[in-house]
N, C-alpha and C positions, 0 to 999 in steps of 0.2 A: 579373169586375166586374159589378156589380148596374145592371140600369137605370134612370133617372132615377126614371121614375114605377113600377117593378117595385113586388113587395109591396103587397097590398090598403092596407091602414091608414099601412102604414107611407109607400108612394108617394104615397097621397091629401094626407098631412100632408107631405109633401117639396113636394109639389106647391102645398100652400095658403104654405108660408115663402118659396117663389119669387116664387109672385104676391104677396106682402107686402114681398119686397126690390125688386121692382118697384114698387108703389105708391110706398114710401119711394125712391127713387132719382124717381120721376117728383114728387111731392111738393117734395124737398130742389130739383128744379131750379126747379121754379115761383114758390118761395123764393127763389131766388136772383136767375132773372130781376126777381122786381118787385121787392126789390132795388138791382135795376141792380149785381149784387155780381161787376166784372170789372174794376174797377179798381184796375192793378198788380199785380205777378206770385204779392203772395200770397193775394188773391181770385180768380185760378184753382186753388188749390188742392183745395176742396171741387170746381168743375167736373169737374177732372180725376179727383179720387177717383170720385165719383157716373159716370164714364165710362168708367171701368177696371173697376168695380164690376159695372156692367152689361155688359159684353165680357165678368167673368168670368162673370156668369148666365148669359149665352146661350151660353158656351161647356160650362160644366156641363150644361146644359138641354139641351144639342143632339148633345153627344157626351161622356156619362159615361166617363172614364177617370178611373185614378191622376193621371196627370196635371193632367187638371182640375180634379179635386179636391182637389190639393196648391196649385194655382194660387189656386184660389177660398179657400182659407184662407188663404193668404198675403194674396193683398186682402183679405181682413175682418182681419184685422191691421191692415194698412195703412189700413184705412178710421178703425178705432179711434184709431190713431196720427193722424191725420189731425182728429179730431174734436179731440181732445187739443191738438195744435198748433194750432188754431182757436180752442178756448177762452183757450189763452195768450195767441194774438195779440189778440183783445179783449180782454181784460183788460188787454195792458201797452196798447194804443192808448188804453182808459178812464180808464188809471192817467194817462198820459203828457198827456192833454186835460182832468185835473182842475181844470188852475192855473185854466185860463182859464174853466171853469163857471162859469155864475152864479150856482148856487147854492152852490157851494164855494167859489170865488176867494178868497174874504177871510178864509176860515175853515182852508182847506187845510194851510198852514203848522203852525195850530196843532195841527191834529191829529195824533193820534199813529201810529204804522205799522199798528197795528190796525184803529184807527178807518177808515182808508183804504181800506184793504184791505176790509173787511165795504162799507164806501159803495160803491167797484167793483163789487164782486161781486153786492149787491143791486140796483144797473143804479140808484142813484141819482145815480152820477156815468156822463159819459158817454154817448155813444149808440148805440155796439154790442153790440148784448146778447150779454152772455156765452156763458149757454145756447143760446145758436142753433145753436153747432157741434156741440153732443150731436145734432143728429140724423143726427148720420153714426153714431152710438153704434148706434139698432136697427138700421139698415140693415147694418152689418159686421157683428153678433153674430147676426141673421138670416143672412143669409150664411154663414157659420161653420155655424150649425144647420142649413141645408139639405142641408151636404156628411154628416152626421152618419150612416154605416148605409153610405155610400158605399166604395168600396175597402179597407172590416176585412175583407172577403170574402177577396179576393185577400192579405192579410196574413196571413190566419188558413193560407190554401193555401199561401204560400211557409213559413211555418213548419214545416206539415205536412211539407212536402217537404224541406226541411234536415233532418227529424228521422228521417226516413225511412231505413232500410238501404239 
């Protein structure tokens, strides 16, 4: 197994995507605090991702194995997934809070599924913004990138050795 910051170039740049999923995980919470985004079970969700997310960094960071670095992909998955299911949940809370906008109420009815859909989406109906859950988006795919150069080592050696007489 290679170590975290092993390899001139290639450690320096493992090293700099760390410190970057760290910003974004310290960023996404300060977000959330001002906010005030912990109200009901599925505004802890991005908490918890950005929580798990950094358990996985520091366990990467602190003891490169296969292991953690199966782990940490797994949450940047997860993190992805996460952002996903964020977006949706704003979107149907915008979709679902149209009737009563002001600027929609009277109009909503007549518009057609499209129309609707594009007003949600461009945050003119509504007051959760859509895109706010993409910033789980670099943080997981950061993630992802850091493990990248990690455990092929050891793959590359277990194949050796199966091939082996």
């Amino acid at each position: 197994m290679r170590s975290f910051a092993g390899e001139e170039a290639a450690g320096a740049l493992r090293l700099g995507m760390a410190l970057l999923v760290a910003i974004g995980i310290l960023s996404v919470a300060l977000a959330l605090a001002y906010e005030r985004h912990w109200e009901g079970v599925w505004q802890f969700v991005p908490w918890v991702t950005i929580v798990v997310t950094g358990l996985a960094l520091a366990a990467l960071v602190l003891r490169t194995s296969r292991a953690t670095v199966r782990i940490a992909r797994v949450v940047a998955v997860l993190a992805l997934a996460s952002a996903l299911l964020g977006a949706w949940r704003h979107f149907d809370h915008n979709y679902g809070s149209a009737a009563i906008d002001q600027n929609y109420a009277d109009r909503w009815e007549e518009m057609s599924e499209g129309e609707r859909w594009w007003a949600v989406a461009n945050g003119s109906v509504g007051h959760t913004p859509v895109p706010a859950a993409g910033a789980l988006v670099p943080i997981g795919l950061t993630l992802w990138m850091t493990t990248l150069g990690l455990g092929d080592k050891s793959r590359q050696d277990a194949e050796t050795a199966r091939h082996a007489p």
